[in-house]
N, C-alpha and C positions, 0 to 999 in steps of 0.2 A: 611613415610606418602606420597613422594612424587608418591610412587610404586603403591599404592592403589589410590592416583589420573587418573593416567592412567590408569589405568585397568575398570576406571569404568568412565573416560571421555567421552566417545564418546556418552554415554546414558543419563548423567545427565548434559552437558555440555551445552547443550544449552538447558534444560529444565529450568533448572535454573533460564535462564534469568528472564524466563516468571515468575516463583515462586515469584524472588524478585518483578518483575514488580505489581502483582497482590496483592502482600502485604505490598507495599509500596506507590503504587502511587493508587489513587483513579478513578483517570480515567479512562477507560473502551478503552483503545489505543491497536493498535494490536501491537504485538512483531517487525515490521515493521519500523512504528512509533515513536516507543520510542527509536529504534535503532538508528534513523536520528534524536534527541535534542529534538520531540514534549514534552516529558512529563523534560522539563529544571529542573524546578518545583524541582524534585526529584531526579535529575541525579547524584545528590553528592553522596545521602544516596546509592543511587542504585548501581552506582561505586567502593564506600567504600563495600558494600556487595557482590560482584562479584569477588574484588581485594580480601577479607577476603577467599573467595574460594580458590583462588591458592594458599594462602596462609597455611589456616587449612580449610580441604575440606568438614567435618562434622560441619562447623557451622553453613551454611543454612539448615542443612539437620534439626539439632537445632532447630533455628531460626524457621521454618516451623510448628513444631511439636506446639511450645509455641503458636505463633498467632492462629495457624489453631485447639487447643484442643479442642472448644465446635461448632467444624462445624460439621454439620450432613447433611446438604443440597447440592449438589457440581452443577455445571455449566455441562449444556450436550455438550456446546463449550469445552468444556477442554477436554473431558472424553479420548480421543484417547492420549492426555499427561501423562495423570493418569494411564494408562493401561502401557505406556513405564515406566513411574518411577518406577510403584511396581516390572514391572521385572527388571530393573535395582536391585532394592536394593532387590531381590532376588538374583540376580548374585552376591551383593558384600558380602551377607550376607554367601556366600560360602566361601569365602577368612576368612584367620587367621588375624583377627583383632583386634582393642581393645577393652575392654567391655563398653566404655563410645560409642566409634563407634557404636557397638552392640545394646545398647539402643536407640542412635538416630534411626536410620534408623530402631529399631521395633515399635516407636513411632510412625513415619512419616507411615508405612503402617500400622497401627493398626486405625490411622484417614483414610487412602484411602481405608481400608476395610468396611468402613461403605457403600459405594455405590455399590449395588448390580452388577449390571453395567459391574464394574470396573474388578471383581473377576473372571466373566466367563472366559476368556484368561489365567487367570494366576494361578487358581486353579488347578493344575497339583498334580501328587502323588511325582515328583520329590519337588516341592516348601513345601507340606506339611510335607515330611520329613526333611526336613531344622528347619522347624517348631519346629517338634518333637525333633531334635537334641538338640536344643537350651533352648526348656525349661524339657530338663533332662529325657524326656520320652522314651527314649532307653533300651533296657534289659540289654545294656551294661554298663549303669550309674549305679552304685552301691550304690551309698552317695551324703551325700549333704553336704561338708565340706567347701568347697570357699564360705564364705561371697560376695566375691567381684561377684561372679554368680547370688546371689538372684534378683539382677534387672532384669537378661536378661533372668529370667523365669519367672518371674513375667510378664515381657511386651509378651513373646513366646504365654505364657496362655491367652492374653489378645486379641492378635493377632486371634491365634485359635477359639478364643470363639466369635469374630465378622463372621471370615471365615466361620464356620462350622454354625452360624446360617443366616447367609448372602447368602449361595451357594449351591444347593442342587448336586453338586457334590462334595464340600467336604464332606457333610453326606454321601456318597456313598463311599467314602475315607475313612473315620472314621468306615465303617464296615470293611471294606477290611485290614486296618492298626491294627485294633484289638483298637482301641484306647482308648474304654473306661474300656481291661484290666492295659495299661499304666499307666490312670491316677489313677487307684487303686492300682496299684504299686508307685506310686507316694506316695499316699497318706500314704500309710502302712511307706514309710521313714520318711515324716515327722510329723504324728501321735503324739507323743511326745515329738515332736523339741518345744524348744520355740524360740520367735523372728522373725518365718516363715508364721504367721497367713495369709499375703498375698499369698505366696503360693499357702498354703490349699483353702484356700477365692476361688481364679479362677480355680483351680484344680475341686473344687467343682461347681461352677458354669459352669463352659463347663463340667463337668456330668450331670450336671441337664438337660443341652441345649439337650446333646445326648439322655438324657432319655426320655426328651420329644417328638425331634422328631421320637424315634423308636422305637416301643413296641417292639422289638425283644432283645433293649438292658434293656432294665428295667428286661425282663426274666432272661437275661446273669448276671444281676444285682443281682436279687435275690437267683439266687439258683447257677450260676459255680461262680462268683465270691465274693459271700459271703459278697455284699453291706450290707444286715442287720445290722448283726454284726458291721462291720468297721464303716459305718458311726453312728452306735451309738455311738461306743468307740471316733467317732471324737468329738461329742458332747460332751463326759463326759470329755473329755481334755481341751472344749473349755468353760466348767462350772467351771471345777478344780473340780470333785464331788467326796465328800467322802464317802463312803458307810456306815452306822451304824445298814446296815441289811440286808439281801438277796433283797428286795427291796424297803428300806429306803435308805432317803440323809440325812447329816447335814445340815440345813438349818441357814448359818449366817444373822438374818434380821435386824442386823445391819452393815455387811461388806460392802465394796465399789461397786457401780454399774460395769457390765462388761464395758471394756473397748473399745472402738466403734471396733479396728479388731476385736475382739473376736465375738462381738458383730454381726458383719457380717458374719463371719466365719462359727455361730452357724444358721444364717437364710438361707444361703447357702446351711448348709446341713440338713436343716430339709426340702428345698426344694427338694433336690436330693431325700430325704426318702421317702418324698411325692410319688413323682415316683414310686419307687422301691417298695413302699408298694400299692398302687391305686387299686388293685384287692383282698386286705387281707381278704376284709369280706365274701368273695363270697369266695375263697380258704384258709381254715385254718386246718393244721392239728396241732393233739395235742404236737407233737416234736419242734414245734415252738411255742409254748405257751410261754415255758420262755422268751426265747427272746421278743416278745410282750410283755411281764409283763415288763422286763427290759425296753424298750424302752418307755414304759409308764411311770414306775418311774424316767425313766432322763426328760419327756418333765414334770412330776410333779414338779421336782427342777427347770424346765425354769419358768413352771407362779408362782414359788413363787421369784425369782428374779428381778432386775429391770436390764436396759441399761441406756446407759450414760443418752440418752433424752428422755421424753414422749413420740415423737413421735417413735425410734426407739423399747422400750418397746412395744408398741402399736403394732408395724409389727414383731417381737418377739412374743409376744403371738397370735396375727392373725395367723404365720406361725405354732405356737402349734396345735394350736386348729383343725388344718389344718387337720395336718397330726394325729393324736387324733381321726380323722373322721372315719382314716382307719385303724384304731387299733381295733380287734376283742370287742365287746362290754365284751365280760367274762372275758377278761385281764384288762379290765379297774376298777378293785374292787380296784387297785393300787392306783388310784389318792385318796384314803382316806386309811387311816391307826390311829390304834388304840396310845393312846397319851402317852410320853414317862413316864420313871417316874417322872424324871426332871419335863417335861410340869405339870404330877399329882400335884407334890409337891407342885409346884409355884402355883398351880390356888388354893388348899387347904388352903397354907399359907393367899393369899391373900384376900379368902373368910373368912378367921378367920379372921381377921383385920376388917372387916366391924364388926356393930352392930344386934345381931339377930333379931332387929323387920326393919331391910334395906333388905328385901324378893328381892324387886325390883333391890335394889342398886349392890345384889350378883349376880340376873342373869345377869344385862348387865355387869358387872363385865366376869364373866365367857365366855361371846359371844364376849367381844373386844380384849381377852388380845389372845387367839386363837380362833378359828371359831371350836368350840367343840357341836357335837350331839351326846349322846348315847356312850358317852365314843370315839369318834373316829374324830380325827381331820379333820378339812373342808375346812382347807384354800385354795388348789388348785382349790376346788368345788365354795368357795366363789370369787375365780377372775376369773372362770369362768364366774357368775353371772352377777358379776360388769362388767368386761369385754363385756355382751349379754348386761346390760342396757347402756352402751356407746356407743355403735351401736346405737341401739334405737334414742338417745340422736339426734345421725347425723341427721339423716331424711330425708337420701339419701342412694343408693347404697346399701339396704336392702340385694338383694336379692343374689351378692356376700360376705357383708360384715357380715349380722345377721342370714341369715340361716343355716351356717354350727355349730355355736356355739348352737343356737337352736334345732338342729336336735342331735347333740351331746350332750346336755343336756337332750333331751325327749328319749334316746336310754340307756342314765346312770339310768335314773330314772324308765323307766318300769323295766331294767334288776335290778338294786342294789336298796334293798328296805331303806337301810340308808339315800343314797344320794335322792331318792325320798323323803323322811319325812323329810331332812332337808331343800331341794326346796320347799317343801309344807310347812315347817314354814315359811321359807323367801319371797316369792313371793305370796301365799295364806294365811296368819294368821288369826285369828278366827276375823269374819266380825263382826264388830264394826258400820263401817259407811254403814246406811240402808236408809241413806235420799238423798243421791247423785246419778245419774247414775253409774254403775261399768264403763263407760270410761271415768268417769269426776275425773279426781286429777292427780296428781304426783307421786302415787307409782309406783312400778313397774307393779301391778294386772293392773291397768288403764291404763297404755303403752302397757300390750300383748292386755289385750281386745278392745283397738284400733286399734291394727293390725289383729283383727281376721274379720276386713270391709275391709283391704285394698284392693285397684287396681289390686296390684298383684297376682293371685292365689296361687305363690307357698308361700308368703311369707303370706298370712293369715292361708293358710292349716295347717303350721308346726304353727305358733302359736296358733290356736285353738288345734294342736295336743298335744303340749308339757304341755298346762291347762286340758285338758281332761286327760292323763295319770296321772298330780301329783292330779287328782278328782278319781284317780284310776278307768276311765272310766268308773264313774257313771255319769247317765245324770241330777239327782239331785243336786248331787253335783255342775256340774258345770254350770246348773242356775241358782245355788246360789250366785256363785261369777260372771259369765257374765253376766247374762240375756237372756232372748231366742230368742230377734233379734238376736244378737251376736253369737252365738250358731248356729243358722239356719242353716247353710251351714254347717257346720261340722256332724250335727245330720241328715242332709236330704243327704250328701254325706255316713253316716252310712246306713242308717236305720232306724235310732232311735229317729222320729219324736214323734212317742208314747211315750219314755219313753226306760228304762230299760238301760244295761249296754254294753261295748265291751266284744270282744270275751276275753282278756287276764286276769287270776286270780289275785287279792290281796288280801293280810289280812287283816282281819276286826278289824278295830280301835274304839277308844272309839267316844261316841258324841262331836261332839267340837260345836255346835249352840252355838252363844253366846245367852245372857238376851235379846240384842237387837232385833239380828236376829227372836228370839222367839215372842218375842212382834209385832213385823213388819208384820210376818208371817200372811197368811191370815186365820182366823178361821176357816172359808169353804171354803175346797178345789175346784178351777177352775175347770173346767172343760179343759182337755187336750188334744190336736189334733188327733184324731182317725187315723191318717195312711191309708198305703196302702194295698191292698192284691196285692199277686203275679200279679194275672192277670191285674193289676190297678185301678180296682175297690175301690171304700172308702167303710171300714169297716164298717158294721151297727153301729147305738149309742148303741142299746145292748152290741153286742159284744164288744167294746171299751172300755163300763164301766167293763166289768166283765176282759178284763184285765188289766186296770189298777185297779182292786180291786185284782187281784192278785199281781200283783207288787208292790203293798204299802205294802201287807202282809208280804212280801218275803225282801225287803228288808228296810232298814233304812238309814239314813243321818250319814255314819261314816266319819273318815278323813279319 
């Protein structure tokens, strides 16, 4: 020990002082001062801590790491100390040392990597490969068998992942070092290690970082080194997912919540996916269909799971739904699947057990025990749902937090006519209440149609969008359930101030008006805003009435 004090004396010898001085004594004394007795006060502690250095030379380094772990702010007086320490403990971090040594001193630069500052000097291709040494990302490292190693890559990773988003010449290093094929070498060993979750955890998060800043590697990602695949198969490790069908899971909804690693592990890498996937809609060919189908069925098994807390659930399924965005809308027929026999048996059984004049008692029977439409289970679809009215619920932060689940719900339901007829039971059901405003109550109908006024543009557009598609963009239909203030801006952003439908086809359904609606309904027909012609001109009232006398002919009030 005492061989590795020398060799790195002359660099940390007298920084030291200053360390203990600044984390001991409160006073704001220069190194001068405290030298000559001013700070008395402390000069025991400080003594004792200076004398513990000759003694064991990594205990300040320790010591530093503990006081200084939630500092993010550093002193511009210091900065030119700061810049000597981290080469210091890049010079000792060369030498053959211990691995508890190894951790301290990745500690203490992983806190002096937070300031931008500090890195310029010391971000070299020689210090980053020290880096790479350390936490196993060599082509020379084969395995991952020393236990007693998993700290000093864990903190390596931890290191790297401040560096590289703290330095824009480590990201220039990180092309040049090939490094985000490393950490996918990485990842392929410990893929189905268990115990290693931390690991993967920052392995995957400094991929994410890389992918974010470089659209060159998110390409490298996708197609040379075959991010798709692996970080799916990371996920399905970090689920435990059993397959009961090309692309069905088992779903235990009574097994234990995942476990908070795992738990991070899995949000990790559905962020990296994010990346790696962010251009899928715009570029999809058919050879990668399956994979997207897969990748859809494993983030299915995530929203039917839980994490340890609400709130990590919560950032769990945000991070789903995320990446769900950029999942080809065709692949997405996955998030519902037809119900097993099992699931048949139980809901028949159960339905037998009721009494036949309980009509009522069997359907909610049938709609809690699974989230069943049309033979085909819903429940992914139904925490979606819940999920978009939770947002809602906030009444902040809309338009990061509720438009992408929004937009993902209106993209499911024009393309997959199930999932459309099951949002159009749950969200639109046959209107009952005709004495209230449609934005007066507590359903869910009266939470979107209060967002279709909001402030925001983007965030009323997609709400008005997502009720006009499950109206199967008719314009009756959805004055029916909004109103035609409400409506205005979405019908005068169509076209379709007059009346009549979008450009997209659906099936024609039965009448669903309820006794009420009918009664409410006005005996004679309004008269309805006659529109524009091309040239801007307002339509004659002739003309006006003859078509909307064709458009009542042509069509009717289906769901």
């Amino acid at each position: 020990m005492m061989s590795i004090y020398t060799a790195s004396s002359n660099i940390t010898h007298g920084l030291l002082k200053l360390i203990f001085q600044r984390a001991l004594c409160p006073q704001p004394c220069s190194p001068l001062l405290w030298s000559v007795g001013c700070c008395s006060k402390y000069s025991s502690r400080i003594s004792y801590c200076y004398t513990s250095f000759r003694v064991f030379p990594w205990w300040p380094v320790t010591f530093m790491s503990v006081q200084h772990r939630a500092t993010f702010k550093f002193e511009s007086t210091d900065e030119d100390k700061r810049k000597k320490l981290c080469e210091g403990i890049f010079k000792v971090l060369l030498k053959d040392i211990p691995t508890t040594c190894q951790v301290s001193c990745l500690e203490v630069l992983r806190i002096l990597s937070r300031d931008k500052k500090v890195l310029v000097p010391v971000t070299t291709k020689e210090n980053m490969q020290i880096l790479l040494r350390l936490a196993k990302l060599n082509e020379s490292d084969d395995s991952l068998e020393k236990v007693s190693e998993f700290p000093v890559i864990v903190e390596s990773l931890k290191c790297l992942c401040n560096i590289v988003f703290n330095s824009q010449m480590a990201q220039q290093l990180s092309l040049e070092l090939n490094l985000a094929a490393k950490l996918c070498n990485l990842l392929r060993k410990c893929k189905d290690r268990k115990f290693i979750n931390d690991i993967k955890c920052f392995d995957l998060r400094l991929l994410f970082v890389l992918s974010l800043l470089h659209t060159d590697i998110r390409s490298q990602l996708r197609y040379e080194l075959q991010g798709l695949p692996l970080l799916t198969q990371i996920l399905e490790s970090a689920f435990s997912i059993k397959w009961t069908d090309e692309y069905e899971s088992a779903i235990d909804h009574n097994g234990p919540p995942l476990s908070p690693q795992e738990t991070d592990c899995a949000i990790e890498a559905l962020k990296a996916l994010f990346n790696v996937t962010v251009d899928s809609w715009k570029v999809h060919k058919e050879s990668e269909s399956h994979q997207f189908r897969v990748m859809a069925a494993v983030l299915r098994h995530c929203l039917l799971i839980v994490g340890p807390t609400e709130d990590k659930t919560e950032e769990l399924h945000s991070n789903a739904v995320n990446l769900l965005s950029n999942v080809p809308v065709s692949c997405l027929d996955v998030l519902i699947c037809p119900l097993t026999h099992e699931e048949t048996a139980q809901e028949a059984t159960t339905l037998d057990e009721l009494p036949s004049d309980k009509t009522a008692e069997k359907e909610t029977v049938l709609k809690s025990n699974t989230m069943v439409y049309n033979g085909m289970n819903m429940e992914a679809i139904h925490v979606l749902l819940n999920f978009m009215e939770k947002r809602i619920d906030k009444g902040s932060s809309y338009r990061e937090g509720l438009t992408p689940v929004l937009s993902l719900l209106t993209e499911c339901s024009r393309a997959h006519r199930n999932i459309r007829k099951f949002l159009k039971d749950q969200v639109l059901p046959p209107l009952r209440d005709v004495t209230n405003r449609p934005e007066v109550g507590s359903t869910v109908r009266n939470k979107l149609v209060r967002l279709m006024t909001h402030v925001d543009l983007g965030v009323k557009q997609i709400a008005a969008e997502f009720l006009f598609v499950l109206c199967k963009e008719r314009v009756d239909s959805l004055l029916k359930y909004t109103g035609y203030g409400n409506a205005a801006g979405l019908l005068a952003a169509r076209g379709l101030l007059a009346g009549g439908r979008g450009d997209n086809w659906y099936s024609e359904d039965e009448d669903t008006d309820t006794e009420e609606y009918k009664n409410a309904k006005p005996k004679e027909e309004l008269l309805k805003p006659m529109g524009l012609k091309p040239d801007g001109t307002i339509t004659p009232l002739e003309e006006a009435l003859n078509q909307y006398s064709v458009i009542e002919e042509t069509s009717s009030d289906t769901d």
